[in-house]
N, C-alpha and C positions, 0 to 999 in steps of 0.2 A: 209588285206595286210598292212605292216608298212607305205609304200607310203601312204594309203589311212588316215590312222588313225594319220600321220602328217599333212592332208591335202595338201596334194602335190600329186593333182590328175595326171596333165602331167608326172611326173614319172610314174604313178600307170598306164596310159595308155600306155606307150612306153612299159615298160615292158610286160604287157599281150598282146600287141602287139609284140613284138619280143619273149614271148613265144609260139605264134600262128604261125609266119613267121619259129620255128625250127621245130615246130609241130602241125600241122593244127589240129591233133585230141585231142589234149588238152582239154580238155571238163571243166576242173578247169579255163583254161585261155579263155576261151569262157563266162562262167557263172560270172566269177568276171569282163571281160570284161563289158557284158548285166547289172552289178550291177553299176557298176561305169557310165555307160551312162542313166541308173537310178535315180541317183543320180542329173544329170546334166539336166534330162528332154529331150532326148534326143531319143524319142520315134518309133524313124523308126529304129537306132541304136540298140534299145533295142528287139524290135522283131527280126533285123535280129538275134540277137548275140543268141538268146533263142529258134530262130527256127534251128540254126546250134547245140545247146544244144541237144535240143530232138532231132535233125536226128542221133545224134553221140552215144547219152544214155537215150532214153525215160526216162522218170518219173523224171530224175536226177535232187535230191534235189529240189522237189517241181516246177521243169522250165514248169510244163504246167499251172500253178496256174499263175505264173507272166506273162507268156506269153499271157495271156488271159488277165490279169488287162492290161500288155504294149498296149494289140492291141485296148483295149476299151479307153485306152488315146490318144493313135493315132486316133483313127475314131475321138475324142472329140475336136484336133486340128484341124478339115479337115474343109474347108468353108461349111458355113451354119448348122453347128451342132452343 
């Protein structure tokens, strides 16, 4: 997304955020959302946005590969681990 690639992430989230609020089934605006919270480390953010990925388009663009890396970064934040 031009947002992202000028680094002007809050743009790049309002956007794929109000393209989610026209259309919850956005599945493009759901996966660049989960990238860009990615980006920020933002790991409870990133499963949810990847587990609304795959409910909406299994396989879609590799979202079970990162969903798996997101969830093993989250358990790696959790106390005592």
């Amino acid at each position: 997304m031009v947002y992202e690639k000028r680094g002007d992430l809050d743009s790049a989230h309002k956007y794929y955020i109000s393209a989610i609020d026209i259309d919850f089934n956005n599945v493009d605006a759901h996966f660049n959302l989960a990238v860009l919270f990615w980006q920020q480390g933002r790991w409870a953010e990133v499963v949810k946005e990847f587990e609304i990925v795959e409910s909406l388009s299994p396989g879609y663009r590799d979202a079970p590969r990162f969903l798996a890396a997101a969830r093993q970064e989250l358990y790696k934040k959790q106390p005592g681990k």
